[in-house]
MISE-192000 format. One line per field, with one value per residue (C-alpha): z, x, y; residue number from 1. Coordinates in pm, whole numbers. Example, Ala and Ser with C-alpha at 12.3 -4.5 7.8 and 13.67 -1.06 7.14 Angstrom:
2
up	780,714
east	1230,1367
north	-450,-106
num	1,2
//
This chain:
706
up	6935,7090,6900,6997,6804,6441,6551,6360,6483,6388,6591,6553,6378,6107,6087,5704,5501,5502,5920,5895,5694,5858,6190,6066,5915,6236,6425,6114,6153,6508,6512,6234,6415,6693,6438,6260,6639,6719,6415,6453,6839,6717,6439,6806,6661,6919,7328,7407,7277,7461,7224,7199,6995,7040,7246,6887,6909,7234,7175,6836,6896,7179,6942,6710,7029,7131,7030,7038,7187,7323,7544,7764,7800,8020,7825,7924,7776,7530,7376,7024,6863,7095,7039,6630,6611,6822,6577,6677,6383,6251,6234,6613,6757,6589,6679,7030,6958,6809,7092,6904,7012,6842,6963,7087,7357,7555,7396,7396,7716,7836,7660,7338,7418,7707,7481,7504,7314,7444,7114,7135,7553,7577,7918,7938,8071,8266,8362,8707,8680,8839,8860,8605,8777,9061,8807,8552,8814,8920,8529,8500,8813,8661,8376,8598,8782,8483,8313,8658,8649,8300,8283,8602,8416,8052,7976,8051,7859,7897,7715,7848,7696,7752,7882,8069,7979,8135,8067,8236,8168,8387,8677,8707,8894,9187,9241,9580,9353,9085,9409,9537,9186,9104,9514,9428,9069,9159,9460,9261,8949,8743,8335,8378,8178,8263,8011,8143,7892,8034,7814,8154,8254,8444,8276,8418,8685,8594,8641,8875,9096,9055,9113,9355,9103,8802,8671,8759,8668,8930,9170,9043,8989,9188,9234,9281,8938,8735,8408,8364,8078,8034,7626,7371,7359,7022,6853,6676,6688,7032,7119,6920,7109,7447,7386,7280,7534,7832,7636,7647,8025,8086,7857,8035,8298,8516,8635,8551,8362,8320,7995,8116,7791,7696,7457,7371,7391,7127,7205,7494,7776,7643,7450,7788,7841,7663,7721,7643,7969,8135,7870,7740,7347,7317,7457,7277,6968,7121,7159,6808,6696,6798,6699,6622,6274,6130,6268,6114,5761,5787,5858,5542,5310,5451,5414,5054,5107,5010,4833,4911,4678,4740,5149,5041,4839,5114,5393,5150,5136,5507,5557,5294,5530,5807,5635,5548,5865,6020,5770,5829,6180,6189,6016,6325,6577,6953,7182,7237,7646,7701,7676,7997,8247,8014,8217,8530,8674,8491,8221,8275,8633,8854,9206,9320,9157,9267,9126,9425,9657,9819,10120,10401,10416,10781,10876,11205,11590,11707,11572,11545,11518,11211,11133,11177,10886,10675,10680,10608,10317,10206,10205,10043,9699,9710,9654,9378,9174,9125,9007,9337,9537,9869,9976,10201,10514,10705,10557,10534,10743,10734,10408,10467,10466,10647,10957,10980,11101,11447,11426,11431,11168,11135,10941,11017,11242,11363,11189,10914,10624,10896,10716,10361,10295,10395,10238,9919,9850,9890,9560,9648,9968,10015,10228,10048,10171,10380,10112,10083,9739,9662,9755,9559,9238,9172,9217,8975,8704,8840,8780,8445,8320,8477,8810,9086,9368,9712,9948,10248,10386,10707,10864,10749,10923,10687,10335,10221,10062,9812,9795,9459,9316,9400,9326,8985,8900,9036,9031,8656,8476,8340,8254,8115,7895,7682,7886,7687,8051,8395,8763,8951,9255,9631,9877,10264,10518,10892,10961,11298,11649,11982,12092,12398,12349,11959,11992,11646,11437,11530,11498,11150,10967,10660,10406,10294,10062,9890,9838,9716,9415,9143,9015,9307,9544,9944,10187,10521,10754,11061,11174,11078,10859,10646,10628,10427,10266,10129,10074,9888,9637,9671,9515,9267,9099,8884,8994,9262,9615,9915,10174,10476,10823,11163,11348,11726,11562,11495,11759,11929,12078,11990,11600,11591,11320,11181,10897,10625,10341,10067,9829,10049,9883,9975,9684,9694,9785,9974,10311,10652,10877,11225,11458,11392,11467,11397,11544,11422,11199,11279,10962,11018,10954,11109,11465,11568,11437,11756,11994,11772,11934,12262,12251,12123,12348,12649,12450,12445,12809,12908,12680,12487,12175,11873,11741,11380,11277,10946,10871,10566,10494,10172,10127,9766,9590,9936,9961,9873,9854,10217,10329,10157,10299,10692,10665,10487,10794,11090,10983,11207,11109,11219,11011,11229,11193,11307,11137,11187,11174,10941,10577,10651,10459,10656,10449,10186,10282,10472,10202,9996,10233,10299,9924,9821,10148,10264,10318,10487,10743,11114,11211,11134,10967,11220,11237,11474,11456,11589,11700,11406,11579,11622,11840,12175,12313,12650,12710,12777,12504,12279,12459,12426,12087,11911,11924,12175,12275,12517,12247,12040,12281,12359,11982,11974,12326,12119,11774,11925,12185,11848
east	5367,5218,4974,5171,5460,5596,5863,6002,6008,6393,6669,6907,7151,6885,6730,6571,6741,6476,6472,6862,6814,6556,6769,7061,6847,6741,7067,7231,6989,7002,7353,7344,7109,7353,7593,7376,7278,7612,7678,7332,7502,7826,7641,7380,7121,7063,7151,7213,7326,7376,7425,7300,7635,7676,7394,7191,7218,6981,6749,6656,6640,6379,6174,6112,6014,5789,5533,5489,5071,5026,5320,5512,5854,6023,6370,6677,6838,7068,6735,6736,6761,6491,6232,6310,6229,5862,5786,5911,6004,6346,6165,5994,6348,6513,6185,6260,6628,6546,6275,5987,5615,5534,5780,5566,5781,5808,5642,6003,6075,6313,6654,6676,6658,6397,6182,5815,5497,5168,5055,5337,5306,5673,5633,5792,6156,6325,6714,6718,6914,6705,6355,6221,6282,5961,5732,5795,5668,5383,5298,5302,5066,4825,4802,4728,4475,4342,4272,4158,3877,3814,3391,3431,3697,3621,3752,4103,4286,4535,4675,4606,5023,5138,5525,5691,6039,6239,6585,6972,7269,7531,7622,7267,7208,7378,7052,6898,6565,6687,6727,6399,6210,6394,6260,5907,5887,6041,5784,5505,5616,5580,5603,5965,6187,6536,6760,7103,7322,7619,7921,8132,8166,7937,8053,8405,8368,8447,8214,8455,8424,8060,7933,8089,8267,8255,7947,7567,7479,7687,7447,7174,7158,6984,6700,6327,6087,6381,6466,6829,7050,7419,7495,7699,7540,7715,7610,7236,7158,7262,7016,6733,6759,6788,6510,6293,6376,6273,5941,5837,5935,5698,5432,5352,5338,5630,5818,6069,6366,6690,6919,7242,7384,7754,7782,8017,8071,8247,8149,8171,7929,7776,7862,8011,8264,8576,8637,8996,9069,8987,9008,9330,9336,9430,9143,8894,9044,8968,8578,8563,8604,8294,8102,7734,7668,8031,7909,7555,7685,7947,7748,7492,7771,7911,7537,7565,7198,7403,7676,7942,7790,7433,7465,7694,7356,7163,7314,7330,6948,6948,7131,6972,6627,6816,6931,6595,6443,6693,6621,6220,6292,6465,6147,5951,5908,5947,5693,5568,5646,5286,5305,5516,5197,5031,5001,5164,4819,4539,4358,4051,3950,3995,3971,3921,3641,3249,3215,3406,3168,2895,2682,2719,2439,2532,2541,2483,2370,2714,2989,3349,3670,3907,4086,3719,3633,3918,3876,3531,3593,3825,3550,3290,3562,3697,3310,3261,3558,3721,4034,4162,4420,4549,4886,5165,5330,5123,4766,4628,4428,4666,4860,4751,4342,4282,4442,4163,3910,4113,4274,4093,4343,4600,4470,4708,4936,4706,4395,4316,4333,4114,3854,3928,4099,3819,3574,3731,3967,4344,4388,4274,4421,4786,5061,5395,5763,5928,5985,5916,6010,5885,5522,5529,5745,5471,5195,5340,5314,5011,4857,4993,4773,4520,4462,4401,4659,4594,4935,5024,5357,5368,5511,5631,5947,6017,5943,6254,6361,6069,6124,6363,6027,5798,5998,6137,5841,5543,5531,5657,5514,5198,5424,5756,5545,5333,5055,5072,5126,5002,5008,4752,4841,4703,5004,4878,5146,5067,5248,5402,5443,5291,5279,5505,5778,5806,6146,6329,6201,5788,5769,5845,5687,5808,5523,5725,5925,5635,5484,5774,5744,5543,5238,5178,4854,4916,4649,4631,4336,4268,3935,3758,3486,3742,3986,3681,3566,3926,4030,3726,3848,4219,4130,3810,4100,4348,4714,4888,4823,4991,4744,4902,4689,4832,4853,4801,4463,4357,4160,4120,3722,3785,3789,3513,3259,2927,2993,2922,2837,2965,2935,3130,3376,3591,3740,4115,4244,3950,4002,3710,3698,3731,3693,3578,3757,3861,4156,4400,4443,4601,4655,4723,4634,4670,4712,4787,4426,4315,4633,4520,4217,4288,4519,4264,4019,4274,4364,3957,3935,4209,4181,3896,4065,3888,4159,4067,4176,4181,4243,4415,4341,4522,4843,4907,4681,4607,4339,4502,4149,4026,4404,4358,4036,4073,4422,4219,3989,4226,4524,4768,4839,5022,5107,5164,5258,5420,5730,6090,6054,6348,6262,5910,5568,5495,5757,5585,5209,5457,5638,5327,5121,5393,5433,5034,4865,5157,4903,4656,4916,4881,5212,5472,5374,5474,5499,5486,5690,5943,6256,6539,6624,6474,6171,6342,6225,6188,5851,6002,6215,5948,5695,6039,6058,5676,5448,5196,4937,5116,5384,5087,4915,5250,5306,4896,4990,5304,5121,4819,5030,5206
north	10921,11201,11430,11705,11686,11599,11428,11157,10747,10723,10716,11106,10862,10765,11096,11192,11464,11730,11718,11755,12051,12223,12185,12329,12579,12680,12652,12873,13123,13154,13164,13486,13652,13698,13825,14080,14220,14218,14430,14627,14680,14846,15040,15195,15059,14836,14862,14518,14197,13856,13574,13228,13066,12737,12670,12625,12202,12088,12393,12262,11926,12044,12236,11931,11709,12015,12226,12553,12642,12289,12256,12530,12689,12880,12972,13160,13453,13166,13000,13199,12881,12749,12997,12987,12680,12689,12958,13329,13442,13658,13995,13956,13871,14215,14396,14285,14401,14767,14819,14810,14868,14596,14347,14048,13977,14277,14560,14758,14719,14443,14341,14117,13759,13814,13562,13560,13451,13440,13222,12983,12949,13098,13305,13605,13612,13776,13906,13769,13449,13048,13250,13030,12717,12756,12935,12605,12386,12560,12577,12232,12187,12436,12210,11894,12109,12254,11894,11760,11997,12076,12086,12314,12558,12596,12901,12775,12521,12253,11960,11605,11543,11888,11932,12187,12305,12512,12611,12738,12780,12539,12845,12865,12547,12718,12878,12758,12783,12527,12293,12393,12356,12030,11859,11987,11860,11458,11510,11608,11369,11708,11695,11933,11885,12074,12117,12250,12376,12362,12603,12538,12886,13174,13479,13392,13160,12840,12475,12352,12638,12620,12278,12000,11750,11999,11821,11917,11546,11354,11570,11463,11101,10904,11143,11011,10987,11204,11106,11224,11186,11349,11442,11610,11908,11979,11671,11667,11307,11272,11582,11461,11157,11250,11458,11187,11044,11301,11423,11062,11021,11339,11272,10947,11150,10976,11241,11516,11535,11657,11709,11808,11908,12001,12289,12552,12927,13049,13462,13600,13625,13945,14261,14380,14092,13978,13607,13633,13809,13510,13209,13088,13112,12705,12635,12892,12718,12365,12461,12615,12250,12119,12358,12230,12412,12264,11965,11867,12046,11817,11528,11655,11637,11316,11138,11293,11497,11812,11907,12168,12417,12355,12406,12718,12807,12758,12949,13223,13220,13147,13455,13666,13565,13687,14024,14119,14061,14312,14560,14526,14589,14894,15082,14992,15291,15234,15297,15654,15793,15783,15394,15365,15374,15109,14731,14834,14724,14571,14789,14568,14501,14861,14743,15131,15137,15147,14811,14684,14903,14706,14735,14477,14196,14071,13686,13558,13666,13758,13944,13738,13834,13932,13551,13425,13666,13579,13207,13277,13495,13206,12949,13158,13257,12914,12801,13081,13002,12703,12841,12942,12712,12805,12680,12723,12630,12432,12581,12209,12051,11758,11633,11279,11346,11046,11182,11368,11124,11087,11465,11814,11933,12228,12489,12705,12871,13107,12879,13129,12812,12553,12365,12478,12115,11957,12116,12218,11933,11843,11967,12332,12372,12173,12238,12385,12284,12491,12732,13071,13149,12817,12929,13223,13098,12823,13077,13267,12935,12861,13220,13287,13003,13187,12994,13230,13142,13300,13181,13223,13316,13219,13512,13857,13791,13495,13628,13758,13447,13505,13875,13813,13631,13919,14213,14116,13821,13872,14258,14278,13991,14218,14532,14311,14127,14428,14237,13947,13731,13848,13693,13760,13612,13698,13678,13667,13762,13780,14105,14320,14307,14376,13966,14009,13766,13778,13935,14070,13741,13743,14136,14273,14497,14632,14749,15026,14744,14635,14950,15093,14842,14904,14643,14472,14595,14625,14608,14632,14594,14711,14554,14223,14330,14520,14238,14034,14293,14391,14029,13939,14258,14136,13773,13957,14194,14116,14259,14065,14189,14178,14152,14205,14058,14200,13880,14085,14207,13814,13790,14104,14161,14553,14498,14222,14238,14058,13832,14114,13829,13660,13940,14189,14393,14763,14914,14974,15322,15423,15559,15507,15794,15611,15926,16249,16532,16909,16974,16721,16460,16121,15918,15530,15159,14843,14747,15151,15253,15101,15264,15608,15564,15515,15826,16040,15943,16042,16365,16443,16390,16601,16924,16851,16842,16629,16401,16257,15921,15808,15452,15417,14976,14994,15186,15120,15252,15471,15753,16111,16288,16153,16292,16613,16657,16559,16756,17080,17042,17033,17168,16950,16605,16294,15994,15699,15341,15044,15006,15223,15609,15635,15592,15440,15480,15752,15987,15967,16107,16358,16431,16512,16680,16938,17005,16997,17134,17368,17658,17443,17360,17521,17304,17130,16736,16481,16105,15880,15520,15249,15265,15236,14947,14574,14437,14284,13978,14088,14268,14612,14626,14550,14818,15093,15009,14967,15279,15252,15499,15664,15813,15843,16119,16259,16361,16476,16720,16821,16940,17075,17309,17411
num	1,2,3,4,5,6,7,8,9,10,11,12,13,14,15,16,17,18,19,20,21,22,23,24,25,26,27,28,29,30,31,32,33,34,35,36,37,38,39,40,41,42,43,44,45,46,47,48,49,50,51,52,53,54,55,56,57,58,59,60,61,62,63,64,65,66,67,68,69,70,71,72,73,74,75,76,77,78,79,80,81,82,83,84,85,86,87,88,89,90,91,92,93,94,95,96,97,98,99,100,101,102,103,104,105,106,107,108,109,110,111,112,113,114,115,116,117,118,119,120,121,122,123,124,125,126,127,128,129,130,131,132,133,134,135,136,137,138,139,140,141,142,143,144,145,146,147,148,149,150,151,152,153,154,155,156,157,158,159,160,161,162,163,164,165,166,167,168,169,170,171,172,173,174,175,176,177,178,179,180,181,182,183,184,185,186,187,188,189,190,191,192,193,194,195,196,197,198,199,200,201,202,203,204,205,206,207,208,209,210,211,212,213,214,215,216,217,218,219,220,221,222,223,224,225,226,227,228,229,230,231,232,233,234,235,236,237,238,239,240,241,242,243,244,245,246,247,248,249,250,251,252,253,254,255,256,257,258,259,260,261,262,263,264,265,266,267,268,269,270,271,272,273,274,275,276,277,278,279,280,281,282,283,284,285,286,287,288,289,290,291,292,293,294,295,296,297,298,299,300,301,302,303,304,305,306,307,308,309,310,311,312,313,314,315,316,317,318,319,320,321,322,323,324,325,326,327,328,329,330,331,332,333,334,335,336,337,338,339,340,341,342,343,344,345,346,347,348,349,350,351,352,353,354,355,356,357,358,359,360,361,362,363,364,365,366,367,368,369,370,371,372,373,374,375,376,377,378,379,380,381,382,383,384,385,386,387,388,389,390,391,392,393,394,395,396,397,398,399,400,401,402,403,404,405,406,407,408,409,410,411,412,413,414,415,416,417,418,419,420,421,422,423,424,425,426,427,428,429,430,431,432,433,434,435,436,437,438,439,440,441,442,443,444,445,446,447,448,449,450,451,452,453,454,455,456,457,458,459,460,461,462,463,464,465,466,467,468,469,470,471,472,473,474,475,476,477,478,479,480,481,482,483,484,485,486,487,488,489,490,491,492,493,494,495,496,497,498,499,500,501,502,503,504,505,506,507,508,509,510,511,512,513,514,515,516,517,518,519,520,521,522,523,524,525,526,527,528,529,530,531,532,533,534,535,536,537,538,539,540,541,542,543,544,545,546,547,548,549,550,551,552,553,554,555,556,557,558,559,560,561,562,563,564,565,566,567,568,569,570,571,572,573,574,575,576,577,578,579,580,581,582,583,584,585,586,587,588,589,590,591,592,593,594,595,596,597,598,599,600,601,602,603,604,605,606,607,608,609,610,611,612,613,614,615,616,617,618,619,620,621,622,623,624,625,626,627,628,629,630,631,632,633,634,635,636,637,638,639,640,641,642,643,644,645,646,647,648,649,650,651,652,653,654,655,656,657,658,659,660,661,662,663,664,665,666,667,668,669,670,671,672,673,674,675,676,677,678,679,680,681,682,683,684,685,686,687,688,689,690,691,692,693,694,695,696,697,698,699,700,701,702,703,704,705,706
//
């Protein structure tokens, strides 16, 4: 028996009385606490409600296989019951529900039933629907990693035992990401356990019209190392069993497992559905006889361990707990406005400031080029800190190691990841499926147990599939959570065009997205010493950051640096002057830093003009007081970059330079930037559609004969 848990030898069927009444405790509870927010919904004093009703049975028989602080969970907006029985108590789930500050969960500001406890390892939910799956996985890695390497990471913990669970409703499973999450964890023999709890409808849609065969457990049998077992999700012993069942399977550490559980839905979806528009009432009456709490009472009565009047006594204390805990609630305050700005980005670690501002120590006879510097900077942080791992496509040397004494290794697409395998260990640097959001939802587990995942998606073009992950995970996990839970996470992305022959699939850009989203960092070198330097600050902080590598500027000779050293950092948000000038500013990043230059050089030899270029290298945070001051000095200004005119990052520094520096202006604000259209395959398409330097001097001519 595993020291994790207090569950009982016997069979469900043989269970002792006080289990039997501490479950239905626990299921009666959970079930009123949907009724009193229900009530506290109609009466405004709360502004959602989703309910958990007869879901109760498999989530309790979980929590007594289970524990809450030794093993993990990753629940779903149904797991009231669930989360009762770790430990969350009545008055944190109606603090949650009147949008209290001091709501554990949330801090006030996601929906009841977002569960989350940072004592109890419940990570912080979320509304997007199958985002749990990926993150659950990379959890349980973590903990593997963690216990792999526990002299080397002390201040992190794991559990030699410890089980992952994550949970879904039935329409769920249609989630590409439940498919993805289920591959990795038979791959990986990962301690999952996925319990399905399947009430046979999404909102309105049907099982049938969900899953091939009506049943999410004909799909899945068969499957490598899972454990899968099919059950009454509205009968206790049956629950208890299964669950036995599955936590063993995991705790001996041979695979995942599934629970595909049948249970009811006697309410409707939500608050802001009415099942009867879609749900015959013969067969709403059907379900309400199997439901769980009738059930077990029944069965406590029939086993004689409580009469009629004594479980009537003891749901009216049950209730009465339930009652009071409502009441508490309501007295708490939600959080003041100011509170809003709190955990967006990390209160502790401020990578803008001077503590990320060092002087260059540089290595070697000959300078090398910017994916030299990067691979470098990888090898020198992956030697300082043992919780980073580096996956993705193809980043590996080679998955089998012992390829490797015939073959030179991968490394790489473009060789940024070669030699970090070898030298750091299969276990730090691994090759991912062909998966985006499977890259970034296990980074996500892996960093909220505070690993320190740096990834690589392969190519900007290609990272949409992970976009729901990093918009609505990654971004918010800090902020959602009150920062009770954070990720961390450094996602590189080989960005933009220029290749000649990339066509509309080799050539994206598209920064604007990411910094348009709040809580994530974006970076964006230009040269190579700044690409280590900013890198080495990216994986040293503690927000996510997208650190965005132009893939043309790889191996340029015009952006070649020294090795700058191990302890090379740049602070976010801090601007380099590139070119001096006086009569008009050009402000930019990435590859068109160098085109900028080019142009001005031209616009020099022709009028005499002094073009100034400032290269921007992060764009969120970006460098307001180095804008305010070139623009305050010349007057004119340009924003350029590399990505569509229309609705591009440039509109915003145009936006507010016209209304801050208005009277500082000799001329209109211009930009300068791609085509609203895609990047051709053939060579002049591309060069009619990218800014080059020609269209960069022709919009310098333009604004300086203003």
């Amino acid at each position: 028996m595993s020291s994790a848990t207090a569950t009982k030898s016997k069979s469900g069927k043989n269970l002792d009385k006080e289990t039997l009444i501490q479950a239905l405790k626990l299921m009666y509870q959970a079930r009123k606490a949907d009724d009193r927010e229900i009530m506290m919904k109609r009466q405004n004093k709360v502004f959602f409600q989703i309910s958990g009703a007869g879901h109760e049975c498999p989530q309790i028989a979980a929590s007594m296989h289970l524990k809450g602080g030794h093993d993990w969970f990753f629940p779903y907006y149904r797991d009231r019951a669930l989360c009762l029985g770790l430990g969350v108590t009545l008055l944190e789930m109606f603090q949650a529900s009147v949008g209290a500050e001091v709501d554990p969960a949330s801090a006030g500001r996601q929906m009841p039933s977002h569960w989350g406890s940072q004592a109890l390892n419940i990570v912080s939910a979320s509304s997007p629907t199958g985002t749990q799956f990926l993150q659950s996985v990379g959890c349980a890695e973590a903990g593997s990693y963690i216990q792999d390497h526990q002299d080397e990471l002390p201040e992190l913990s794991s559990q030699p035992d410890e089980v992952t669970l994550v949970c879904t409703g039935d329409g769920t499973t249609s989630q590409g990401e439940f498919w993805e999450a289920l591959n990795t964890a038979c791959n990986l023999k990962a301690p999952v356990i996925f319990l399905v709890e399947d009430n046979g409808y999404a909102i309105s849609v049907p099982v049938d019209a969900q899953t091939a065969g009506g049943s999410i457990s004909g799909l899945v049998d068969g499957w490598p190392n899972l454990h899968h077992q099919e059950v009454d999700g509205c009968d206790f012993a049956a629950c208890y069993d299964a669950f036995a069942d599955a936590v063993a399977h995991c705790r001996k550490r041979k695979g995942p497992a599934l629970i595909h559980a049948h249970v009811i839905r006697p309410y409707s979806h939500s608050m802001s559905d009415d099942a009867s528009n879609y749900r015959p009432a013969a067969e709403r009456e059907a379900e309400a006889g199997k439901d769980p709490i009738d059930r077990l009472s029944a069965r406590l009565i029939e086993k004689k361990y409580l009469t009629q009047e004594e479980l009537k006594s003891l749901c009216k204390q049950w209730q009465q707990e339930v009652t009071d805990a409502a009441e508490e609630a309501e007295s708490y305050p939600q959080p003041d406005v100011s509170k809003v700005y709190e955990n967006v980005y990390s209160p502790e670690v401020d990578p803008t400031s001077d503590e990320f501002s060092t002087e260059a120590d540089p290595q070697g006879e000959k300078p090398t080029t910017m994916v030299d510097l990067i691979n470098r900077c990888l090898h020198d942080e992956m030697g300082r800190d043992m919780r980073i791992r580096v996956f993705g496509e193809d980043v590996a040397d080679a998955t089998h190691a012992e390829v490797l004494e015939e073959c030179k290794g991968k490394g790489g697409v473009f060789k940024a990841t070669l030699g970090l395998q070898s030298a750091h260990g299969s276990d730090r640097c691994f090759n991912s499926p062909l998966a985006e959001a499977n890259i970034v939802g296990r980074a996500i587990g892996m960093a909220v147990r505070g690993l320190k995942p740096v990834v690589e998606i392969q190519f900007f073009d290609y990272i949409w599939p992970a976009f729901h992950q990093l918009r609505n995970e990654l971004a918010t996990m800090r902020w959602r959570s009150g920062g009770a839970f954070k990720a961390p996470a450094v996602v590189r992305v080989p960005i933009g065009g220029y290749l000649r022959g990339g066509g509309p699939y080799h050539s994206q850009s598209g920064e604007v997205l990411f910094t348009h989203t709040p809580g994530v960092r974006v970076v964006f070198p230009s040269n190579a010493e700044d690409a280590n330097g900013l890198l080495r600050t990216a994986i040293r902080s503690d927000d996510p950051v997208m650190f965005l590598e132009h893939k043309h500027l790889y191996r340029q000779t015009h952006n070649k640096s020294h090795d700058p050293g191990s302890e090379f950092c740049i602070p976010f948000g801090k601007a380099k002057i590139v070119r001096e000038g006086s009569d008009l500013t050009v402000i930019t990043y990435g590859a068109l830093v160098h085109r900028s230059m080019q142009a001005a050089k031209e616009i020099e030899k022709e009028s005499g003009a002094q073009v100034e270029i400032l290269d921007l290298r992060s764009l969120s945070p970006y460098d307001w007081d180095a804008i305010s001051e070139s623009v305050k000095k010349t007057s004119k200004v340009i924003v350029a970059h590399e990505d569509t005119l229309s609705w591009g990052y440039g509109a915003e520094i145009v936006s507010r330079i016209s209304d801050e520096l208005f009277e500082w202006l000799d001329g209109p604000v211009r930009r300068v930037g791609a085509t609203d259209t895609f990047v051709g395959y053939a060579p002049q398409l591309e060069e009619a559609t990218l800014p080059n330097a020609e269209k960069l001097a022709e919009a310098m001519r333009s604004l300086l004969g203003y």
